[in-house]
C-alpha positions, 0 to 999 in steps of 0.5 A: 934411212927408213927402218926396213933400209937399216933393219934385217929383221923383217928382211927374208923374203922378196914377195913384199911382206916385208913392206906389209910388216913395216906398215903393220908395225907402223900402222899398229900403234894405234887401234892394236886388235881387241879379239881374242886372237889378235895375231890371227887377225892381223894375219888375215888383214896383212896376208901373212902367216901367224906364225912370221908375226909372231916371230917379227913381233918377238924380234923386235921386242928382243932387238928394242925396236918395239918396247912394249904391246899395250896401253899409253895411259892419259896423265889424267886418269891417275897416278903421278908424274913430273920433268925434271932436270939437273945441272951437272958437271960433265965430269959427273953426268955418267955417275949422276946419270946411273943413279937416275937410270936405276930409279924405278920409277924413271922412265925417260932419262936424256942428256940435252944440251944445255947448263940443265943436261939432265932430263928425266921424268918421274912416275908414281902412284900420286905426287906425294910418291914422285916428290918422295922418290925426287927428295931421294934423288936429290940426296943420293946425286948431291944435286938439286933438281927443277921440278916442272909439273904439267899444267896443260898438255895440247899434244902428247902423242908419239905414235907418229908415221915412221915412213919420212924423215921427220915425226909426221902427224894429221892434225887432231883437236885437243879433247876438253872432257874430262877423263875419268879416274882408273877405278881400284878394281881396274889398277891391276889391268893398267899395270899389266897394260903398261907392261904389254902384252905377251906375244902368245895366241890369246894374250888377252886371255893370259891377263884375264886368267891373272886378274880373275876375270874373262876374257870379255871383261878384259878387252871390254874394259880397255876399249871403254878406256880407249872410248873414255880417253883414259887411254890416248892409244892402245898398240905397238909402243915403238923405241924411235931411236932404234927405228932411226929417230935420234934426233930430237930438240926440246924447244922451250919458250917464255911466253906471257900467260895470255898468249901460252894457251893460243900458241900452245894449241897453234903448235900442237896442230903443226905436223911435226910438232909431236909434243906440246904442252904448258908447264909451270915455271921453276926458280931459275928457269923462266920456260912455261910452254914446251914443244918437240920435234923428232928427226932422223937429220938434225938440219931438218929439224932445225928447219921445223923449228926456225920455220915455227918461230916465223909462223907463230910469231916467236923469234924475239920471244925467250926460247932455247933449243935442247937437243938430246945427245945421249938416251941414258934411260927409255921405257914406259910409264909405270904409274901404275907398278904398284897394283901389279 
């Protein structure tokens, strides 16, 4: 079921603005207007008034369809951030998992399906930060937590085409440069951006009346980020399971260091693959290479993944597939929460 079949919120006239503002939703995840008035814009370019833009724009932020109008940040260009997860006693999980959820500096927090039920992900200004709040975690729950640090991504990229059953991405090639580090006089508009625009005429100029700069120097900035890889996208930050992608797995592999990088690039071009990444193992858990797969049907899913064990060689390879059941906790990232 797509978002327009199940979701009102867009649904009042017959003229065919409502397929315009799905694909304005849709299309807008990446290269959201750097204007002054970009409402306006995106007005002009869908044939729409501003005003019923606006309006949709609010709406989906107040239902939880869209979380946010602003940046997605490269893990590389600073701050801190670590998956983890617990096991714990179904008896425990609303407990443990309410801890969690509170945390600030938690932005994901799902229940999988696995002795490890408990995934989250820390963010913080530097890893000593995200180690500190992890030690915290640790006394107050009375569990302990594997620690999983990145150690190589190949996809991260959730701004995938909303119009199918299943995530759907063209495949891209994973960018070697380096990227450079948010500067100390940049941290206060990262923040902003990991808060997300207001949906005003000219939000651009409400963050730069806030840090003391212009306006210029603002959308300036963020498009040297975009151009530079400190940010992977700069649009609308959707909640996929309001928008019917709630089923997701976890696909988790134990491959010998000399293949990870091979097969960790092989899944990363795949479509369907909307995350793929290398990270270190941890007593106890073996898995060093990740991916995931997002659905609106779970058997469709299940097809992606048995057919990306027959077509890189993988079925006698130690994996697991995690399924999330619950969504306990989902906003973005806050590494940067401190310079706000």
């Amino acid at each position: 079921m797509t978002f327009i079949e199940m979701n009102p919120i867009a649904d009042s006239t017959s003229n065919g603005s409502t397929d315009r503002l799905f694909e304005m939703l849709n299309q807008q995840q990446r290269g959201f207007p750097l204007v002054e008035r970009p409402f306006e814009w995106l007005g002009a370019y869908y044939r729409l008034p501003v005003d019923r833009i606006m309006h949709c724009y609010q709406d989906w932020l107040a239902s939880g369809v869209l979380s946010r109008v602003g940046g997605v940040f490269n893990q590389a260009a600073g701050g801190a951030s670590l998956l983890a997860a617990m096991a714990v006693p179904a008896h425990d999980l609303e407990r443990v998992a309410a801890i969690v959820s509170g945390h600030s500096g938690v932005n994901h927090n799902y229940e999988r399906e696995h002795i490890y039920n408990l995934w989250f992900v820390m963010t913080g200004p530097n890893a000593a930060a995200v180690e500190a709040a992890m030690q915290d975690l640790d006394s107050q729950t009375g569990y302990p937590t594997l620690r999983l640090p990145m150690v190589r991504p190949y996809r991260i990229d959730l701004a995938f085409n909303l119009t199918g059953a299943l995530a759907n991405h063209a495949p891209t090639k994973t960018s070697t440069h380096a990227v450079p580090l948010i500067t100390a006089q940049q941290l206060p508009l990262a923040a902003l951006s990991e808060e997300g625009l207001a949906i005003v005429q000219q939000p651009y100029t409400q963050w730069a009346q806030s840090l003391g700069w212009s306006t210029e120097a603002v959308m300036a900035c963020i498009g040297r980020w975009l151009e530079s890889g400190v940010l992977r996208r700069f649009g609308n930050v959707v909640r996929h399971h309001e928008l019917g992608f709630d089923c997701n797995a976890m696909t988790v592999f134990d491959l010998p260091q000399d293949r990870v990088d091979a097969i960790g690039a092989a899944l990363a071009q795949t479509p369907e693959v909307t995350l793929a990444y290398q990270r270190a193992r941890a007593p106890g858990w073996n898995y060093n290479l990740y991916c995931m797969v997002h659905g609106t049907q779970r058997d469709q899913v299940n097809v992606v993944i048995e057919r990306l064990l027959d077509t890189h060689g993988l079925r006698r390879v130690p994996h697991a597939v995690l399924f999330s059941v619950r969504r306990f906790k989902q906003t973005g990232a806050r590494r940067y929460r401190h310079a706000a």
